[in-house]
PyMOL Python script that loads the backbone (N, CA, C, O; Angstrom):
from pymol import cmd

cmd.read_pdbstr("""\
ATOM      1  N   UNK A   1     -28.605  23.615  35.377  1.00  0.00           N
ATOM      2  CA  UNK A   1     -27.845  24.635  34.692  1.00  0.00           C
ATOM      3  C   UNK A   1     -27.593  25.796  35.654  1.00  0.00           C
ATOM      4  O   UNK A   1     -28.634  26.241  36.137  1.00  0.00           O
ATOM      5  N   UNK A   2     -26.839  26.198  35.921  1.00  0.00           N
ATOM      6  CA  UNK A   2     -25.698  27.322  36.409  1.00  0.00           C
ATOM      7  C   UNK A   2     -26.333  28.463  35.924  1.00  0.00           C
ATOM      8  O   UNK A   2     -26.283  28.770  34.733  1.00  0.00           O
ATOM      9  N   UNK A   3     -27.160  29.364  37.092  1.00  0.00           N
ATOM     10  CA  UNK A   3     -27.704  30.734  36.405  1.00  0.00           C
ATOM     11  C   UNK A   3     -27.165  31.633  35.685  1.00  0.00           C
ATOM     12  O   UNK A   3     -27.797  32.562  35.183  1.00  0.00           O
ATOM     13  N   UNK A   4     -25.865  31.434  35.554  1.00  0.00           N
ATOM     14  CA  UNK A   4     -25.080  32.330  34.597  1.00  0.00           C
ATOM     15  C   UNK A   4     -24.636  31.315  33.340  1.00  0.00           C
ATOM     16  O   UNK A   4     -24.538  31.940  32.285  1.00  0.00           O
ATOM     17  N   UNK A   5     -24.439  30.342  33.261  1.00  0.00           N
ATOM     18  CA  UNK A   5     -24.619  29.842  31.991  1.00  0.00           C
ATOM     19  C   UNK A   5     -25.684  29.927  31.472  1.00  0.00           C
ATOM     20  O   UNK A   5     -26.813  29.868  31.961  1.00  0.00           O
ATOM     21  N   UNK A   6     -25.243  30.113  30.151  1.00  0.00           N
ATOM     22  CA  UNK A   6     -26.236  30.644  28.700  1.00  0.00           C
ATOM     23  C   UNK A   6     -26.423  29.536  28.087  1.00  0.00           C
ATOM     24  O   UNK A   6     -25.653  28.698  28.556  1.00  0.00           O
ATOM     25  N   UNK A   7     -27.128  29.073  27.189  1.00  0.00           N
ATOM     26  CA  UNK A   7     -28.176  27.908  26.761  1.00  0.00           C
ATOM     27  C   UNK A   7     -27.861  28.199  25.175  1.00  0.00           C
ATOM     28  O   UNK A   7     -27.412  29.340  25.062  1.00  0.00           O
ATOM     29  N   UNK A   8     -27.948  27.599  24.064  1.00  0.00           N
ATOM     30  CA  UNK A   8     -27.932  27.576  22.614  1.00  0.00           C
ATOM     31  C   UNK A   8     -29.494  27.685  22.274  1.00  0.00           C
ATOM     32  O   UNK A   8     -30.273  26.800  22.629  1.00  0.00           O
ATOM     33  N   UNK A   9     -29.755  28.404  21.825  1.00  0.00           N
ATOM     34  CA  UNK A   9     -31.369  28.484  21.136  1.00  0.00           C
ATOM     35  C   UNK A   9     -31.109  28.666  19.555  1.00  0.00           C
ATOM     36  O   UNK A   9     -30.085  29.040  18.983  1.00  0.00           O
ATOM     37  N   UNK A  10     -32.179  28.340  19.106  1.00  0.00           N
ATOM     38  CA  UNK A  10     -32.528  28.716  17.342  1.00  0.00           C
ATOM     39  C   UNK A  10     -33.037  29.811  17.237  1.00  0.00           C
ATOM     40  O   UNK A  10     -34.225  29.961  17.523  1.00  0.00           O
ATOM     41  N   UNK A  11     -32.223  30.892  16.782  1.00  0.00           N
ATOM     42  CA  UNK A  11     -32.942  32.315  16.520  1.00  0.00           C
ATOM     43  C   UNK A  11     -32.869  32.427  15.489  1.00  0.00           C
ATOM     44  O   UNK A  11     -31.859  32.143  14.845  1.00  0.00           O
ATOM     45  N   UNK A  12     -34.506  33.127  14.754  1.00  0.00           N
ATOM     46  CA  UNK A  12     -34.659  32.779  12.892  1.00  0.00           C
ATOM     47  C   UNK A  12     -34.731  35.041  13.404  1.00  0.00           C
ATOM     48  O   UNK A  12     -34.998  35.719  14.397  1.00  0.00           O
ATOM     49  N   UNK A  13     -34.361  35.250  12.156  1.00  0.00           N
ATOM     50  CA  UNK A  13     -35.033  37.100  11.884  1.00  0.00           C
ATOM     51  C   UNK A  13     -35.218  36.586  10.581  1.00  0.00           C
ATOM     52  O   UNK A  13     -34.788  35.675   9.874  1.00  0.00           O
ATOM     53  N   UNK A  14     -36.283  37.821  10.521  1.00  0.00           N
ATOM     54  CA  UNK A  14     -37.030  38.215   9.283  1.00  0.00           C
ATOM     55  C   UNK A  14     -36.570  39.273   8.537  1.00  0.00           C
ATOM     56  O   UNK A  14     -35.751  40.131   8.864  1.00  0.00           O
ATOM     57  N   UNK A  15     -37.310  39.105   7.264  1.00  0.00           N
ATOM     58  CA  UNK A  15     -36.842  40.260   6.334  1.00  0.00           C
ATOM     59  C   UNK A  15     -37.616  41.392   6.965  1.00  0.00           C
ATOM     60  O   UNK A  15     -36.977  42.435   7.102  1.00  0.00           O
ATOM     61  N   UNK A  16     -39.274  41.387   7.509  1.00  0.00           N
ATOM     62  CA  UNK A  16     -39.595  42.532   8.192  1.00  0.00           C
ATOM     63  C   UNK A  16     -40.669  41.945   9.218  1.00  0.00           C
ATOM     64  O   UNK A  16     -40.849  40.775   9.556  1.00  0.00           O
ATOM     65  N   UNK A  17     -41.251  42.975   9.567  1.00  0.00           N
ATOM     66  CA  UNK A  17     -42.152  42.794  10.451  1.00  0.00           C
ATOM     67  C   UNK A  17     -43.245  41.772  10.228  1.00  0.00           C
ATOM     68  O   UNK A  17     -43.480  40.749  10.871  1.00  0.00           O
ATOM     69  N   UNK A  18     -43.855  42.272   9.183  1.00  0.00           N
ATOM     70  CA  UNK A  18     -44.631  41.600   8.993  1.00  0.00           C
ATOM     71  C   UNK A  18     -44.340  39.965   8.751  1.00  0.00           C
ATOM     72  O   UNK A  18     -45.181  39.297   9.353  1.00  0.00           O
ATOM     73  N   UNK A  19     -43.516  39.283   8.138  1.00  0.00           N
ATOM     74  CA  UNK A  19     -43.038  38.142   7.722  1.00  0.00           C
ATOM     75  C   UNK A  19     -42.733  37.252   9.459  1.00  0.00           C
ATOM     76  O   UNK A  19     -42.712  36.069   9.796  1.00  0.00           O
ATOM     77  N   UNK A  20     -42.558  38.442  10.130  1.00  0.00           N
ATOM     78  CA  UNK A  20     -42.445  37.841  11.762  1.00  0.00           C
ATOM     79  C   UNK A  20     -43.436  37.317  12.373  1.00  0.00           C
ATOM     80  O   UNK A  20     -43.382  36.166  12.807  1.00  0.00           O
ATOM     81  N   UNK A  21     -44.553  38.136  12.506  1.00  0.00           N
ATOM     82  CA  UNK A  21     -46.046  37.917  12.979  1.00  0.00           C
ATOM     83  C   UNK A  21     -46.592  37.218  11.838  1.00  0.00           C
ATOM     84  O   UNK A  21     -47.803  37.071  12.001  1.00  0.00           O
ATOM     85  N   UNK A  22     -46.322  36.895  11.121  1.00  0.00           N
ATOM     86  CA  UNK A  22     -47.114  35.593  10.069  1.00  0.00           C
ATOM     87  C   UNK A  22     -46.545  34.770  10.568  1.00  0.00           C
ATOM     88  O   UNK A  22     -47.287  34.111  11.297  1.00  0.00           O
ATOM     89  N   UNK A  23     -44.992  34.254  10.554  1.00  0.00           N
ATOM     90  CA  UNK A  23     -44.397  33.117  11.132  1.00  0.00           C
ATOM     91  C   UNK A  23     -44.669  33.117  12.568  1.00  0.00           C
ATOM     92  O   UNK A  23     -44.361  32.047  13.092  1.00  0.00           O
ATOM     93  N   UNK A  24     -45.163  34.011  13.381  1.00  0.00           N
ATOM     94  CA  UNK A  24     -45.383  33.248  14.842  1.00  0.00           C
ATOM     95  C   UNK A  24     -46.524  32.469  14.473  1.00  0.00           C
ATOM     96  O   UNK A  24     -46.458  31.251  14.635  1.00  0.00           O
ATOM     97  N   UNK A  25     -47.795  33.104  13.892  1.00  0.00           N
ATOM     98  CA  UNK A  25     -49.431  32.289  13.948  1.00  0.00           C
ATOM     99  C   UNK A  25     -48.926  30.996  13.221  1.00  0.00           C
ATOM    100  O   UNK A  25     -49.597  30.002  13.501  1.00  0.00           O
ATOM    101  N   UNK A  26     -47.981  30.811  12.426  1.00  0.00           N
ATOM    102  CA  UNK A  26     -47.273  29.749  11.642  1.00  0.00           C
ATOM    103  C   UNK A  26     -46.823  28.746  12.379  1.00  0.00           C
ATOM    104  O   UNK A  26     -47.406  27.670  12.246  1.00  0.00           O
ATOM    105  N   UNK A  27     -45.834  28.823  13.209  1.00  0.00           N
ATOM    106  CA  UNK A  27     -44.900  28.292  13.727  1.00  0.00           C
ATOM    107  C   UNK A  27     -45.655  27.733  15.075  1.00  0.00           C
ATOM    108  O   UNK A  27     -45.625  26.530  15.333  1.00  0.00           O
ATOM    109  N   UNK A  28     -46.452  28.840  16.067  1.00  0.00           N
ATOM    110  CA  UNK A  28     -47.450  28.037  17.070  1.00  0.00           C
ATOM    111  C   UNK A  28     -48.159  27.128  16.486  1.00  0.00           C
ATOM    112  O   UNK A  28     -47.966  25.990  16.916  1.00  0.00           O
ATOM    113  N   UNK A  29     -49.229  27.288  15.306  1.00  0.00           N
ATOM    114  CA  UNK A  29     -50.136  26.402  14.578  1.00  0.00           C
ATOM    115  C   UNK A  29     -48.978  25.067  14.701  1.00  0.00           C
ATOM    116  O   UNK A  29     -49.213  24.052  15.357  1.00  0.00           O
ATOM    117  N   UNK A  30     -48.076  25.238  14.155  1.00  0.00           N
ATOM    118  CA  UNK A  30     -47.523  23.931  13.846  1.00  0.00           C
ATOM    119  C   UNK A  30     -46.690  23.290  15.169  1.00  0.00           C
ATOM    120  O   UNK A  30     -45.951  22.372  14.812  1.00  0.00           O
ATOM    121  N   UNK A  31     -46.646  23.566  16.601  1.00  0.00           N
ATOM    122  CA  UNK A  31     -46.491  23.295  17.447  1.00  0.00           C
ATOM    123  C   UNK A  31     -44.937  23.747  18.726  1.00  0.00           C
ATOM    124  O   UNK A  31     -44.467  23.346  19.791  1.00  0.00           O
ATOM    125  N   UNK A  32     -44.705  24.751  17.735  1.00  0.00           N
ATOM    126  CA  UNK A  32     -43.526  25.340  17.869  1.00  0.00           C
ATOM    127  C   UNK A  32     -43.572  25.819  19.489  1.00  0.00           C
ATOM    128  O   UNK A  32     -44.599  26.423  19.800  1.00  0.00           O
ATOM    129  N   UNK A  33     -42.693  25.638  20.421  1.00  0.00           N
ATOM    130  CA  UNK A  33     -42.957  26.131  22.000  1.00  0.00           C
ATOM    131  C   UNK A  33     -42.295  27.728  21.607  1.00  0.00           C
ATOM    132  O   UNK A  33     -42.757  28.619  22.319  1.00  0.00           O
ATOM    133  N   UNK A  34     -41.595  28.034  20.890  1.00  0.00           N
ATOM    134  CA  UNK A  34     -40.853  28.994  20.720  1.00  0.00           C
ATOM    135  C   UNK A  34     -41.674  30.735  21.094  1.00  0.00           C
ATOM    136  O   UNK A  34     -42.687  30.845  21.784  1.00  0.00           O
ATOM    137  N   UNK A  35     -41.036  31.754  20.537  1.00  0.00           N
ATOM    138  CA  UNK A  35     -41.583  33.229  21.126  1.00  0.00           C
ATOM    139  C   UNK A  35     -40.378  34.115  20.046  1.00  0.00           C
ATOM    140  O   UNK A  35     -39.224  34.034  19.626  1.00  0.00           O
ATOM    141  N   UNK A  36     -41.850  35.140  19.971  1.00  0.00           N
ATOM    142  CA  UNK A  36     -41.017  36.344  19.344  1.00  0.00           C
ATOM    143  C   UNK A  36     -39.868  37.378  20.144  1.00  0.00           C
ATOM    144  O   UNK A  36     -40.269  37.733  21.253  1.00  0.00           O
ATOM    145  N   UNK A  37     -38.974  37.728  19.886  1.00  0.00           N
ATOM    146  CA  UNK A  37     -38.074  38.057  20.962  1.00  0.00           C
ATOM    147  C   UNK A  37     -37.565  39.648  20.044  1.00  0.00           C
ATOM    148  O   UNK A  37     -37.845  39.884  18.869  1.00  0.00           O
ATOM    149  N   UNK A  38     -36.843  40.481  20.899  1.00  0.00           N
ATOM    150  CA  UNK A  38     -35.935  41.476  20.262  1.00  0.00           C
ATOM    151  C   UNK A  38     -34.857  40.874  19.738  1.00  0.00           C
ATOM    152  O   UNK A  38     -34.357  39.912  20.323  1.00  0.00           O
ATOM    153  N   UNK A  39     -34.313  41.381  18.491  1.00  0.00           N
ATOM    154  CA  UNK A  39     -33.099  40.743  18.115  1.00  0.00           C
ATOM    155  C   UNK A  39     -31.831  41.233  18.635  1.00  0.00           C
ATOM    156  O   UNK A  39     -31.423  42.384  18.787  1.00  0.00           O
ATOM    157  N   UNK A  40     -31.116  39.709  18.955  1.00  0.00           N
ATOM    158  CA  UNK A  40     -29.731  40.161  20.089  1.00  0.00           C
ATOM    159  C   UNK A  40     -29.336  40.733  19.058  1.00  0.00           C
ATOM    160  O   UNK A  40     -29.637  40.702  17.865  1.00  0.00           O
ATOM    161  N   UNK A  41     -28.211  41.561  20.039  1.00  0.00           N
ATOM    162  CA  UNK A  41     -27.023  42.023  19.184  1.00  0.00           C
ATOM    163  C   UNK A  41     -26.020  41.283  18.367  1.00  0.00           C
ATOM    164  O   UNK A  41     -25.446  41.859  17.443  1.00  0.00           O
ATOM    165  N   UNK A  42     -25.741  39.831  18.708  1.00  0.00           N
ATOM    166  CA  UNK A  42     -24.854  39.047  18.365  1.00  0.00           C
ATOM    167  C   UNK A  42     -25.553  39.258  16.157  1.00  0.00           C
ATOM    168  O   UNK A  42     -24.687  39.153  15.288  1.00  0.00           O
ATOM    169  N   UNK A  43     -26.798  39.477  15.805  1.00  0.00           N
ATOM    170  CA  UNK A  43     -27.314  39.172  14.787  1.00  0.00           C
ATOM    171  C   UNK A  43     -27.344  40.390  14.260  1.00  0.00           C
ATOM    172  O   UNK A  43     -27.311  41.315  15.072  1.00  0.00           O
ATOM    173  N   UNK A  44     -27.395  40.642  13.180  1.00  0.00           N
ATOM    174  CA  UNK A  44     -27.578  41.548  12.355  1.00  0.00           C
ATOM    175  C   UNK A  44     -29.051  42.378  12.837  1.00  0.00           C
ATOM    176  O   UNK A  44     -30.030  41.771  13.272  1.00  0.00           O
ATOM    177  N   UNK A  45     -28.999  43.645  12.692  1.00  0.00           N
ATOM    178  CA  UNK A  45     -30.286  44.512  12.935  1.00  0.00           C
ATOM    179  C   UNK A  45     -31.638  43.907  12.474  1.00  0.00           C
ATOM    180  O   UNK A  45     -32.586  43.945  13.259  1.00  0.00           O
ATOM    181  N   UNK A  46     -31.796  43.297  11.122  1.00  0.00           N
ATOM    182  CA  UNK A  46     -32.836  42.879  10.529  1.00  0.00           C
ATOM    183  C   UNK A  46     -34.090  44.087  10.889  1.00  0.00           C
ATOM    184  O   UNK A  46     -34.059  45.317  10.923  1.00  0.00           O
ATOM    185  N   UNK A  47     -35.215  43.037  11.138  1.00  0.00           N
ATOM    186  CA  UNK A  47     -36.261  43.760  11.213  1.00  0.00           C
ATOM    187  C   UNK A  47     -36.841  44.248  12.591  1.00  0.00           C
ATOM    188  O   UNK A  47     -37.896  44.861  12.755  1.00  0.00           O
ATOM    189  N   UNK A  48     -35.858  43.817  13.632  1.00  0.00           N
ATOM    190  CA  UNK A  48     -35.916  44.195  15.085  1.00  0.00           C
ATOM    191  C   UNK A  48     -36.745  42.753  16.005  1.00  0.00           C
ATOM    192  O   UNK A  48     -36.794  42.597  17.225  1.00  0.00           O
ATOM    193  N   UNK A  49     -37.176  42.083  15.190  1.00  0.00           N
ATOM    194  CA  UNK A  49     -37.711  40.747  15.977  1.00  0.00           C
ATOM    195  C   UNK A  49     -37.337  39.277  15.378  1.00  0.00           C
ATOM    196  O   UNK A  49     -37.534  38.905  14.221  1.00  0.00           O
ATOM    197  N   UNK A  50     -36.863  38.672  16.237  1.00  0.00           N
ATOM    198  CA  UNK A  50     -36.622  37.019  15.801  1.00  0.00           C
ATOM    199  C   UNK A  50     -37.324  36.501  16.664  1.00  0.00           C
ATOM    200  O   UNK A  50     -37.671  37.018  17.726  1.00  0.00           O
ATOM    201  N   UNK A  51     -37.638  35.211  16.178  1.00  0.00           N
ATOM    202  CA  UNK A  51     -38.091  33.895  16.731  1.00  0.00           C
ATOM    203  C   UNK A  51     -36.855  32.995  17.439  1.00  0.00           C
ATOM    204  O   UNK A  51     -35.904  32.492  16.840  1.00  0.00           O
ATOM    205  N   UNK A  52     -37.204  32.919  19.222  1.00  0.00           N
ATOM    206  CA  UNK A  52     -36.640  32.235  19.311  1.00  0.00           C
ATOM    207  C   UNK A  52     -37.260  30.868  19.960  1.00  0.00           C
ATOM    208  O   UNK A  52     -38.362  30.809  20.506  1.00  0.00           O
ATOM    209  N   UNK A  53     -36.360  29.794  19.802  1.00  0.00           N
ATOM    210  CA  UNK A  53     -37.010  28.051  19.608  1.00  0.00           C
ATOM    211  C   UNK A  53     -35.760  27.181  20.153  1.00  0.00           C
ATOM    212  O   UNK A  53     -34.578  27.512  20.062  1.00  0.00           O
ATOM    213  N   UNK A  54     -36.225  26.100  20.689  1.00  0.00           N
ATOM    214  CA  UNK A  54     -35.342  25.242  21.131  1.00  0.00           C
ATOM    215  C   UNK A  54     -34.828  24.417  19.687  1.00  0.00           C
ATOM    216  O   UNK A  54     -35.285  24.404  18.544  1.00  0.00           O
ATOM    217  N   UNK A  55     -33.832  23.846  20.237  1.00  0.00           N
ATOM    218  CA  UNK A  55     -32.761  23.546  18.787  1.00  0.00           C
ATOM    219  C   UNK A  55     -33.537  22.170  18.268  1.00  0.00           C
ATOM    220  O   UNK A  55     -33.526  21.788  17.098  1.00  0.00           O
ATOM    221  N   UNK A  56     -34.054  21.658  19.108  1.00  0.00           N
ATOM    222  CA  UNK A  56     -34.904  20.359  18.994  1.00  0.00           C
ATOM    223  C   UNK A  56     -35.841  20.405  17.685  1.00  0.00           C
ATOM    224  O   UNK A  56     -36.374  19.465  17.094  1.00  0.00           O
ATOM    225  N   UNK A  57     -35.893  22.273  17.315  1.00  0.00           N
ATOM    226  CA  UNK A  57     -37.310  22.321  16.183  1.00  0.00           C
ATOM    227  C   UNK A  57     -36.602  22.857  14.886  1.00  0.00           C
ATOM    228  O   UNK A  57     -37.045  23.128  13.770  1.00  0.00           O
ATOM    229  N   UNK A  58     -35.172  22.923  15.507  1.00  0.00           N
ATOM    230  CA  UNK A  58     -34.793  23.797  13.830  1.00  0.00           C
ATOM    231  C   UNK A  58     -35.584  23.084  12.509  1.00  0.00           C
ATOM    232  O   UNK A  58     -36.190  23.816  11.726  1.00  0.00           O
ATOM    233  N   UNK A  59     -35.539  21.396  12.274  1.00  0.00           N
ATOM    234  CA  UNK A  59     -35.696  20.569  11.394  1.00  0.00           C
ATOM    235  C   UNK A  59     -37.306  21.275  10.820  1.00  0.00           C
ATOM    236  O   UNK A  59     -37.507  21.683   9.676  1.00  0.00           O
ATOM    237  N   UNK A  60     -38.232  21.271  11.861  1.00  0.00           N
ATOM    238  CA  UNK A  60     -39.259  21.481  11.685  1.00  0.00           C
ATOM    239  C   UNK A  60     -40.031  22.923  11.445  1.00  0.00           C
ATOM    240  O   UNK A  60     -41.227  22.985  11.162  1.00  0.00           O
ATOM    241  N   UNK A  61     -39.156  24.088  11.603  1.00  0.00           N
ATOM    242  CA  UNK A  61     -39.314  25.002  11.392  1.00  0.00           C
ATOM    243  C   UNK A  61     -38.365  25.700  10.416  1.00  0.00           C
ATOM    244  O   UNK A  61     -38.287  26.889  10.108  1.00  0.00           O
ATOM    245  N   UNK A  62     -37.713  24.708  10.043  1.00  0.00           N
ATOM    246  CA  UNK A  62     -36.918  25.290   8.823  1.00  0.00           C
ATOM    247  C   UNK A  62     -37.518  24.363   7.281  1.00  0.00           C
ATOM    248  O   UNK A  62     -37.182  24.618   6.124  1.00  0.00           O
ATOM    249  N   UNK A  63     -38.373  23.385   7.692  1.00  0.00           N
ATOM    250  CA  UNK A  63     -39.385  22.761   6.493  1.00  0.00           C
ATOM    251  C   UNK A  63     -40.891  24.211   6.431  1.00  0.00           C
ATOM    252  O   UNK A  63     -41.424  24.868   5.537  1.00  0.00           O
ATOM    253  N   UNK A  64     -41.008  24.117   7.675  1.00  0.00           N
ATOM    254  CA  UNK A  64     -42.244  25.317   7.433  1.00  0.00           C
ATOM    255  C   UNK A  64     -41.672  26.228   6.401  1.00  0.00           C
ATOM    256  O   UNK A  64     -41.906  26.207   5.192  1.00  0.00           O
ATOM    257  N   UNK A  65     -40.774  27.146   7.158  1.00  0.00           N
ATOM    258  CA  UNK A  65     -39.974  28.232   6.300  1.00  0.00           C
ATOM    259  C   UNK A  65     -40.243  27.896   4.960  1.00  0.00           C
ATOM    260  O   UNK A  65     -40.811  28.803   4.352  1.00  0.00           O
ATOM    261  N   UNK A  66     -40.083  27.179   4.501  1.00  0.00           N
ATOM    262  CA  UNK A  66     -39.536  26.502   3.165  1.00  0.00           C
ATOM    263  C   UNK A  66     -40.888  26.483   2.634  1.00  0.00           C
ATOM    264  O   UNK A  66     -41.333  27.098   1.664  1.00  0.00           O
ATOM    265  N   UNK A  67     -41.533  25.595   3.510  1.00  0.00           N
ATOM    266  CA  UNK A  67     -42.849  25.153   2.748  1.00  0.00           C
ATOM    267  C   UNK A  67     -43.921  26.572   2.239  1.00  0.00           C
ATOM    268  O   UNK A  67     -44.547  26.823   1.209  1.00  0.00           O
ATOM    269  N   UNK A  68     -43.731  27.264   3.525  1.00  0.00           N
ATOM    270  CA  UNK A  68     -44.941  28.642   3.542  1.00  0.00           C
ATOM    271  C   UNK A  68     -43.858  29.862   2.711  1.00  0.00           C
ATOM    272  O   UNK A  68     -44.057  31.069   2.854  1.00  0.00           O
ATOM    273  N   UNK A  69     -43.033  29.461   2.086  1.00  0.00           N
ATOM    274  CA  UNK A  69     -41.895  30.665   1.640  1.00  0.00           C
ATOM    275  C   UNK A  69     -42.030  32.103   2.245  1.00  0.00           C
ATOM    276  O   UNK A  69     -42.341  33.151   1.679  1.00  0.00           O
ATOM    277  N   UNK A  70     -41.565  31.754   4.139  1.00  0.00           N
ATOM    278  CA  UNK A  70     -41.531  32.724   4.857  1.00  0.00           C
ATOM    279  C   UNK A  70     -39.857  33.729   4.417  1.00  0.00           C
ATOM    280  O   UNK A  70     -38.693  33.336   4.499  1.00  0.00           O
ATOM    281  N   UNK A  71     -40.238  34.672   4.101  1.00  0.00           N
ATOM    282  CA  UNK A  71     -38.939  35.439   4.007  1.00  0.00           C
ATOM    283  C   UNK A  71     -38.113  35.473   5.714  1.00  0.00           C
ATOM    284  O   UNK A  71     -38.669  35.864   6.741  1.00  0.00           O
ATOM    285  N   UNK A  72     -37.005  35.067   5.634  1.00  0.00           N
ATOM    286  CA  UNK A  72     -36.158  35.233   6.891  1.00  0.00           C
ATOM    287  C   UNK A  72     -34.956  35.852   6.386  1.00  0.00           C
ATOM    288  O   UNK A  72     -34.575  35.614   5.240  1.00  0.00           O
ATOM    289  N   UNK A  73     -34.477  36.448   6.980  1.00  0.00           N
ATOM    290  CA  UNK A  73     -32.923  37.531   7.311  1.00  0.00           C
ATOM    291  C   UNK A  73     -32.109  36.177   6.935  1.00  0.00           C
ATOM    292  O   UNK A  73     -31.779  35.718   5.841  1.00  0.00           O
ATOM    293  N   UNK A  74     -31.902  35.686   8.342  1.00  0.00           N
ATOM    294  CA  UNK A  74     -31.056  34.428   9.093  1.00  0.00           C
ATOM    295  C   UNK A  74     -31.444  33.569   9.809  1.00  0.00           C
ATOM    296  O   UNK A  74     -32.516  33.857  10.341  1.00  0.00           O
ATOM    297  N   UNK A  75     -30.869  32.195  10.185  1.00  0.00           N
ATOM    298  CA  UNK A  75     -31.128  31.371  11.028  1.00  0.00           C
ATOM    299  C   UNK A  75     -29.887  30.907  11.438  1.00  0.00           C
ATOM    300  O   UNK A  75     -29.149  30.201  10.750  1.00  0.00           O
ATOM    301  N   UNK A  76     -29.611  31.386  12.791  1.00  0.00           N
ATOM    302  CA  UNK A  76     -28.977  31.033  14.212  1.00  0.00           C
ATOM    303  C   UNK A  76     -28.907  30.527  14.681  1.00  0.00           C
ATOM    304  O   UNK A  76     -30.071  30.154  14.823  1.00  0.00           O
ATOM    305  N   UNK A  77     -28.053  29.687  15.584  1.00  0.00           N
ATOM    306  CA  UNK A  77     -27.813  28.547  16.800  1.00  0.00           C
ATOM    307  C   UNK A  77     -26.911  30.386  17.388  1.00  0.00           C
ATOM    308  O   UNK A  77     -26.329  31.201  16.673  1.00  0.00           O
ATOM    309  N   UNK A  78     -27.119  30.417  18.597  1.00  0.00           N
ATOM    310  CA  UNK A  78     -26.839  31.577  19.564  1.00  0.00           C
ATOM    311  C   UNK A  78     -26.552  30.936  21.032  1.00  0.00           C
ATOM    312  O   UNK A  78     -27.316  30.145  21.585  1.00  0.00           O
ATOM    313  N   UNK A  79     -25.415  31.373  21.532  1.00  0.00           N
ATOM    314  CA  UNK A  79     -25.920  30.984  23.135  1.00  0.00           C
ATOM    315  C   UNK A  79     -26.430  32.562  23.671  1.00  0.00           C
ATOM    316  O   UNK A  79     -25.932  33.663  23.436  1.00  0.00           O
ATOM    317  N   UNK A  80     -27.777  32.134  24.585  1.00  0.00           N
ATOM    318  CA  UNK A  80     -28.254  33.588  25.346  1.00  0.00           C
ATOM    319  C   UNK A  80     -28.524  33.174  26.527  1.00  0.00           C
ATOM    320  O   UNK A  80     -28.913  33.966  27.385  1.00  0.00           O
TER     321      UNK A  80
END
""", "prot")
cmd.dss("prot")
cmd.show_as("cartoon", "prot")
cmd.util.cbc("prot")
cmd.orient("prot")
């Protein structure tokens, strides 16, 4: 990949902070390579932090979501 080409990631935001740092201990537990990040600009302000994850886990981190009824903003496909 071309250092100036940008990559598609899964970026989830939260309704707040807290709902963020529950879903990281969440999302590592369940094997997620992903990281808490500042939220781009391309996304709505939210709560100032998203999760971002390779697209490979949306399936699996959008059953967590579901399962642990993590409050999220949005969920993103982004190129960054």
């Amino acid at each position: 990949m071309d250092n100036n080409e940008k990559k598609q990631w899964l970026v989830i935001s939260f309704a707040n902070v807290t709902e963020a740092m529950r879903s990281e201990k969440l999302f590592l537990r369940a094997g997620s390579n992903g990281t808490l990040i500042p939220t781009p600009r391309e996304i709505s302000a939210s709560c100032g932090i998203c999760w971002r994850a390779e697209l490979i886990e949306h399936s699996m981190l959008e059953a967590l979501i579901n399962s642990e009824k993590i409050l999220t903003d949005q969920i993103n496909i982004i190129k960054m």
